[in-house]
C-alpha positions as CSV (number, residue, x, y, z in Angstrom):
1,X,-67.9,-3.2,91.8
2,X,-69.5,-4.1,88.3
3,X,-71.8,-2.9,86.0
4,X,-72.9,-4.0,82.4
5,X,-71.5,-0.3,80.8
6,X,-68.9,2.4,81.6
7,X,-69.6,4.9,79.8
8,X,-67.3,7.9,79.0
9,X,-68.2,11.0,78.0
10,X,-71.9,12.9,79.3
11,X,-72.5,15.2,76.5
12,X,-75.6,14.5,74.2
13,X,-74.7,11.0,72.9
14,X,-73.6,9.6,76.2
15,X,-76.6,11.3,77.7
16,X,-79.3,9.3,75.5
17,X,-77.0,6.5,75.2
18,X,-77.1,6.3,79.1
19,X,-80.8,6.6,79.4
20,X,-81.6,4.1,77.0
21,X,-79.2,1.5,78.5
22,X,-80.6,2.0,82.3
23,X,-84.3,1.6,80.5
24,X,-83.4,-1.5,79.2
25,X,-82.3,-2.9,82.4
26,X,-78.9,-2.5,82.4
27,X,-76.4,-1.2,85.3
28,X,-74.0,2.0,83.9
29,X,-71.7,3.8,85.7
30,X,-70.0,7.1,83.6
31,X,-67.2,9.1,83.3
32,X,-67.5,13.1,82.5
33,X,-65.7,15.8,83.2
34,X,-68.4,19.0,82.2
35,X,-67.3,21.9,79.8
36,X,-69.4,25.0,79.6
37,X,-68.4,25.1,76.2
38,X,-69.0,21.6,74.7
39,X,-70.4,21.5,71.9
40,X,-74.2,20.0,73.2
41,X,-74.6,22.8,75.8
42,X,-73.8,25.4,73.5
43,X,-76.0,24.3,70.7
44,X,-79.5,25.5,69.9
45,X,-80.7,22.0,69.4
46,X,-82.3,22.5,66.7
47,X,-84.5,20.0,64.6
48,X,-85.1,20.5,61.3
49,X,-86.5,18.1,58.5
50,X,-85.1,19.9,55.3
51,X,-81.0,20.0,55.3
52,X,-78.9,22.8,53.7
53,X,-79.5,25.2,50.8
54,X,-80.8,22.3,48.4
55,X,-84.3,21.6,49.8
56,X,-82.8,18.1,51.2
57,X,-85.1,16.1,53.5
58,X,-82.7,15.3,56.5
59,X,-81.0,11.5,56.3
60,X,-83.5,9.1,57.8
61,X,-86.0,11.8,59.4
62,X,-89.3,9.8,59.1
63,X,-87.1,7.3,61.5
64,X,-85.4,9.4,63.7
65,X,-88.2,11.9,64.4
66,X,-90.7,10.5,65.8
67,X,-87.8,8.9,68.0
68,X,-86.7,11.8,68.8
69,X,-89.9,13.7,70.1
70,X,-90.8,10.4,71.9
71,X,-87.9,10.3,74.0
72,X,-87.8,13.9,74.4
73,X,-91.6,14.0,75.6
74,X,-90.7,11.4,77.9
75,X,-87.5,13.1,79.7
76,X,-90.4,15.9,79.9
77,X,-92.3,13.9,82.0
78,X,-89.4,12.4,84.0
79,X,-87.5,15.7,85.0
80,X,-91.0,18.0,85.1
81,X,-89.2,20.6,82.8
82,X,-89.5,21.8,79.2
83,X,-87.6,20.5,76.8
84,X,-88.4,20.2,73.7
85,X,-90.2,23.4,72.2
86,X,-92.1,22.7,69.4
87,X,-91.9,25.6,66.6
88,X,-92.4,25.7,63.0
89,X,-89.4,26.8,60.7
90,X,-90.0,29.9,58.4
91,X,-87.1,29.0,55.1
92,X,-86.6,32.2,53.4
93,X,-86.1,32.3,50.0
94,X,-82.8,34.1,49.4
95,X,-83.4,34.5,45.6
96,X,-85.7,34.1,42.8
97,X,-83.8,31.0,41.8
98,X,-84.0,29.5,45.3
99,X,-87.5,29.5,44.7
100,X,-87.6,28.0,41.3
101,X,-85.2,25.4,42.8
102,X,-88.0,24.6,45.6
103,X,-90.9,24.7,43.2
104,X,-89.4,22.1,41.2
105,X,-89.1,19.7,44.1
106,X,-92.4,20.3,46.1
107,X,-94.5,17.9,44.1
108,X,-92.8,14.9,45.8
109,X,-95.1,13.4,47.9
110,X,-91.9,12.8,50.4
111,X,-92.9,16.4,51.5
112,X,-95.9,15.2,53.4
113,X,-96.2,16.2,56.7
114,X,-93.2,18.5,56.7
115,X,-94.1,21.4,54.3
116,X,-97.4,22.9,55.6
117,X,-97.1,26.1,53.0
118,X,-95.1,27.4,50.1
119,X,-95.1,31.3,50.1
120,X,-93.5,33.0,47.0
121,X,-93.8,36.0,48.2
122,X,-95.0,37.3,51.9
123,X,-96.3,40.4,53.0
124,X,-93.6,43.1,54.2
125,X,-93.0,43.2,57.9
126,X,-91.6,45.3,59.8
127,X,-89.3,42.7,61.8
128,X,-88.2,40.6,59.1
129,X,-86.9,40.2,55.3
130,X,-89.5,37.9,54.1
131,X,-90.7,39.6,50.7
132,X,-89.3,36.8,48.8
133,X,-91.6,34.3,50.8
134,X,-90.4,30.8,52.5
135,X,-91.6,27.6,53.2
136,X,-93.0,27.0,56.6
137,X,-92.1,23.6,57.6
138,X,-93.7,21.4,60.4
139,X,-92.6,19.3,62.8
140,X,-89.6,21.7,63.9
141,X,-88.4,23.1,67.3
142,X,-85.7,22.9,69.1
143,X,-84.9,20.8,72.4
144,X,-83.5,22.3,75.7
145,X,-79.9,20.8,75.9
146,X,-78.0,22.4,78.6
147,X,-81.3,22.2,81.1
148,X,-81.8,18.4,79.7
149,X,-78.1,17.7,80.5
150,X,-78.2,19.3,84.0
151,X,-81.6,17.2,85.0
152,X,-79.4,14.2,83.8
153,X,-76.6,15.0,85.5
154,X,-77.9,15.8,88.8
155,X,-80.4,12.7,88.5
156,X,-77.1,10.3,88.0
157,X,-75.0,11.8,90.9
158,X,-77.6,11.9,93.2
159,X,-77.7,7.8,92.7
160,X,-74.1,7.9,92.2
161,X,-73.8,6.8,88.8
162,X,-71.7,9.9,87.7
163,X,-67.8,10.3,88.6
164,X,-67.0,13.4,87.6
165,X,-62.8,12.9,86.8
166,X,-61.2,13.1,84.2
167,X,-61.0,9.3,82.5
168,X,-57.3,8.0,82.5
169,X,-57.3,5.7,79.1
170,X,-54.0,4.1,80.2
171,X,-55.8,2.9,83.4
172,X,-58.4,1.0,81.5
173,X,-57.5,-2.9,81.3
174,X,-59.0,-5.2,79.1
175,X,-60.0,-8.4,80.5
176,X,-61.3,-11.7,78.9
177,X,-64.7,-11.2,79.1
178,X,-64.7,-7.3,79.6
179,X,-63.2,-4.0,81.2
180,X,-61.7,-2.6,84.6
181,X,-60.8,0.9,85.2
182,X,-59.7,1.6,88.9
183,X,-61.2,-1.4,90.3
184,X,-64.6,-1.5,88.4
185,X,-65.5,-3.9,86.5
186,X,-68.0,-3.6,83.5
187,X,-68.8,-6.1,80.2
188,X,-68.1,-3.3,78.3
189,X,-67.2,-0.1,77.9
190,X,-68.7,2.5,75.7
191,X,-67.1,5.9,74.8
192,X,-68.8,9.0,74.4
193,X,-66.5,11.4,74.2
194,X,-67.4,14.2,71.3
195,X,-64.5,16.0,69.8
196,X,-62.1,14.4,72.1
197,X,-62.7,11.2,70.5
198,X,-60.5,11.8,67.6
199,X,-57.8,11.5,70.1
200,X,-58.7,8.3,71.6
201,X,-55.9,5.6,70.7
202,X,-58.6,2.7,70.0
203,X,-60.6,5.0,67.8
204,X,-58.0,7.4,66.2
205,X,-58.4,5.3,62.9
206,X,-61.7,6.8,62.4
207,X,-62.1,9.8,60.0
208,X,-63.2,12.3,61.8
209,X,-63.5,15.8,60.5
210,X,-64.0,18.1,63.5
211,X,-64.8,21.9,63.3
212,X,-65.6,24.5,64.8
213,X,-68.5,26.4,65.7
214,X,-69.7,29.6,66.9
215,X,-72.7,31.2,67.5
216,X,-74.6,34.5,69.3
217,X,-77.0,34.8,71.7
218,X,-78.9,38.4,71.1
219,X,-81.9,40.4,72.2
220,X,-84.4,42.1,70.1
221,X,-86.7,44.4,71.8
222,X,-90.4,44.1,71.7
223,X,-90.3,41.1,69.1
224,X,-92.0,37.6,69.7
225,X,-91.4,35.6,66.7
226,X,-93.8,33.2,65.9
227,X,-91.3,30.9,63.8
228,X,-87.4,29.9,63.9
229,X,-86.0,31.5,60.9
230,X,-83.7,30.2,58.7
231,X,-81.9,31.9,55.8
232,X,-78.1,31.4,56.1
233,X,-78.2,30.9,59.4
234,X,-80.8,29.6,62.2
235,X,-83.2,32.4,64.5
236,X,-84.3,30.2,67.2
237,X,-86.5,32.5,69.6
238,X,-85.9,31.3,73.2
239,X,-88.5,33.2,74.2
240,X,-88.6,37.6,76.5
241,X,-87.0,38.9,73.0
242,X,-84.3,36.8,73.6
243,X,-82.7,34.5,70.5
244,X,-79.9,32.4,70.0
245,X,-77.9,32.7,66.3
246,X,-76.2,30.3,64.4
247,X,-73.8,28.8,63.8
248,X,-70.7,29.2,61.4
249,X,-68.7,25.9,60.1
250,X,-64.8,26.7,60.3
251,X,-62.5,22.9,60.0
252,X,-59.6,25.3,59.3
253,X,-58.9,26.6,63.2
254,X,-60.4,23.8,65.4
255,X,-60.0,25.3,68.6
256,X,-62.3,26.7,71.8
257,X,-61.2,30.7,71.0
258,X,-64.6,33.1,69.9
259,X,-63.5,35.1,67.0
260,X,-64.3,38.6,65.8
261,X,-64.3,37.4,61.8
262,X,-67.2,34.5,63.2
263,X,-69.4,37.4,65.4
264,X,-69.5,39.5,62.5
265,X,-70.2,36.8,60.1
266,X,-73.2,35.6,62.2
267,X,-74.2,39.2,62.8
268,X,-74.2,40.5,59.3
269,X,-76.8,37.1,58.2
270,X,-79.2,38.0,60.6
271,X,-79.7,41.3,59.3
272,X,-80.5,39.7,56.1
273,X,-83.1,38.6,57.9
274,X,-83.9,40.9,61.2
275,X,-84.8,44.6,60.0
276,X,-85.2,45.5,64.0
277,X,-81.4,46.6,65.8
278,X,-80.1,43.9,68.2
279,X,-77.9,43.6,70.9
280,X,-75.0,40.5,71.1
281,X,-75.5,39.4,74.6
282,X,-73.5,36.4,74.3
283,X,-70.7,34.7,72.1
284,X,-70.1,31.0,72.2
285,X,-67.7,28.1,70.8
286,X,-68.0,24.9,70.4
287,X,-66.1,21.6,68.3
288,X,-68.7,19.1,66.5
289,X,-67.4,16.1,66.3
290,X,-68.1,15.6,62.3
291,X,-67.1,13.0,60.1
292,X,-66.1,12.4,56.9
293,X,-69.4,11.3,55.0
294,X,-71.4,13.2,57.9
295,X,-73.2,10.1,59.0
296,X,-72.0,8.7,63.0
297,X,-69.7,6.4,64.5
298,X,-71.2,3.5,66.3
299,X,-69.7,0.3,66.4
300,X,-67.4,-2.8,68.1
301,X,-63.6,-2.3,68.0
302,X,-62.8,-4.5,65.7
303,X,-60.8,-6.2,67.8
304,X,-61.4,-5.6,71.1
305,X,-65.3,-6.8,71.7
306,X,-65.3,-4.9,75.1
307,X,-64.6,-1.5,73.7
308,X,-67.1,0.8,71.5
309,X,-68.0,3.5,70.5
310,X,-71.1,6.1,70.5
311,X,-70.3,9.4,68.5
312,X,-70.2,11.3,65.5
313,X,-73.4,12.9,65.4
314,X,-72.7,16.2,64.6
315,X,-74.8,18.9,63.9
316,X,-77.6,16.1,63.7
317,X,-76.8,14.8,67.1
318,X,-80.7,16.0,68.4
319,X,-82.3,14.0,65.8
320,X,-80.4,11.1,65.4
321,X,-79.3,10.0,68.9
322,X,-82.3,9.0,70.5
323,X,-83.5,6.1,67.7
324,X,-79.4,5.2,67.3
325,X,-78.9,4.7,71.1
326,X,-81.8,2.0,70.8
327,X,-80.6,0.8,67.4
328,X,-77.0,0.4,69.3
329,X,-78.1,-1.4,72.3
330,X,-80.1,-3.9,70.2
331,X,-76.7,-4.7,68.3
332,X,-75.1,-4.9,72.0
333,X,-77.5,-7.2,73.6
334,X,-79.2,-8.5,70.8
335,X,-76.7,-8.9,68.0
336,X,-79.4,-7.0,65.9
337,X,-77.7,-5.2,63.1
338,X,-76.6,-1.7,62.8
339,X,-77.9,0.6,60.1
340,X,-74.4,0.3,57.5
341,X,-74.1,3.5,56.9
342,X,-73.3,4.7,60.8
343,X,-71.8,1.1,62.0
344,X,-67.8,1.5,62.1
345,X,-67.1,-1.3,60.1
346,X,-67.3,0.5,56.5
347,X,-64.2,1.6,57.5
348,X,-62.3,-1.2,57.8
349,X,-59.7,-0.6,55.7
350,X,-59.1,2.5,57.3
351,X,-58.1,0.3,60.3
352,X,-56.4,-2.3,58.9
353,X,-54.2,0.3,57.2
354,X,-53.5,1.6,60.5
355,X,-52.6,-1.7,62.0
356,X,-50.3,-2.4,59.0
357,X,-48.1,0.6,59.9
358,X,-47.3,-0.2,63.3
């Protein structure tokens, strides 16, 4: 049988990757073998314009978020399920200096649309740390990724577009004009594979710089918040007093086992922010698939034309993926350009190094 795509790998890339291919017409049959733990159905998926400590707006958001909620709004539609909850971010100031390092930077008219107020100081409550005050930004939320990747996987095996084995990289054979793997036949073939994708031998050139993550589900009685939090680390309220914690950031022990020094960690920064007692109802783990200069991999082989890739997104995967998937499949059917700073050729010399050693 053929198809246009294979695609490997069902997680949050290969997901929108997959959706955005069979909206432009094209036939795609994937491969995915689901983890309970991988890092998109652990994650809050969380979407946030300012990045990090630093008041950063996030690379590219004017681009990628109204992509984002788009495409998000539309799988809304498709599945009949909530997705993406829409929920403004409360930044709390951790110290006097964060806030002079804030009010130095809010004049830029860059801001627009994402800072709605600037509160130096708040009044005390009796749920949270705020006395220091916060910016509330717009535009945030978080999206539904386990439920989206369920709907997605139940809509592609019920038209038997999903083969849930594990893929077999030495079975795949590369032909003239494209791919076979066990008797299908495809143009291309496209992998998606997360953290796993450091290991794959026609990609292993690529710098990745995977680590580990961890973070808590808990309950808080009787609270409601009206915002995600963020100070240190994220509050996301998933709503009956229920809220999911995150995450940590550890590249020294990259592997699927929930540490004690991580739970304690998470819990100790959310009572720099929660005054109310909580319970852990839930520990998770999960590997991003980071890279070097934090940006994604998407790109041709270099050599073999038949064989890409679709990955890297990180913690950013929510925002970026859904204008990237479209970006990508205009360079594969269109031979439109890729933004440079995600395409795999600026690291060329990364593979050519690697070719010169064998």
């Amino acid at each position: 049988m053929n198809y246009d795509y294979l695609v490997v790998g069902h997680g949050l890339a290969g997901a929108i990757l997959t959706c955005f291919l069979e909206k432009s017409g094209k036939t795609v049959l994937v491969f995915d073998v689901p983890k309970a733990n991988a890092a998109s159905r652990v994650a809050a998926g969380l979407i946030n314009p300012v990045a990090g400590k630093r008041f950063a707006k996030s690379w590219q958001v004017d681009a990628f978020l109204p992509a984002a909620a788009a495409f998000y709004q539309e799988m809304e539609a498709r599945y009949q399920t909530p997705l993406f909850h829409r929920k403004p971010i409360l930044k709390l100031f951790s110290t006097p200096e964060e806030q002079n390092n804030w009010m130095g930077k809010s004049t830029n008219s860059a801001w627009d649309g994402y800072i709605e107020t600037t509160h130096l100081q708040l009044p005390p409550s009796e749920y949270v740390h705020q006395e220091l005050g916060g910016l509330l930004i717009q535009q945030g939320g978080y999206v539904a990724l386990r439920t989206f990747l369920q709907r997605r996987e139940e809509d592609l095996q019920q038209r038997g577009l999903l083969r849930l084995d594990a893929f077999d990289l030495a079975q795949v054979e590369l032909l003239p004009e494209g791919v076979r793997y066990q008797g299908v036949q495809a143009r291309k073939i496209i992998f998606c594979e997360g953290a796993r994708g450091a290991q794959n031998p026609f990609f292993s050139w690529l710098p990745f710089s995977l680590n580990k993550g961890e973070i808590l589900d808990i309950n808080v009685p009787d609270f409601e918040a009206p915002y995600i939090y963020n100070k240190a680390v994220y509050v996301v309220p998933l709503g009956q007093s229920q809220y999911r914690i995150g995450a940590t950031y550890n590249w020294r022990e990259v592997n699927e086992q929930p540490t004690q020094e991580a739970r304690e960690e998470l819990t100790s920064k959310t009572q720099d922010i929660l005054k109310k007692p909580f319970t852990v109802t839930a520990q998770y783990v999960g590997i991003r698939p980071a890279v070097r200069d934090r940006k994604p991999l998407v790109g041709l082989h270099p050599v073999h034309r038949q064989v890409a890739i679709f990955n890297g997104m990180g913690s950013k995967g929510v925002l970026m993926a859904p204008l990237l998937a479209q970006q990508f499949i205009a360079a594969l059917e269109q031979e439109a350009l890729l933004w440079p700073e995600v395409d795999i050729a600026r690291y060329q010399s990364l593979f050519s190094a690697s070719t010169s050693n064998t």
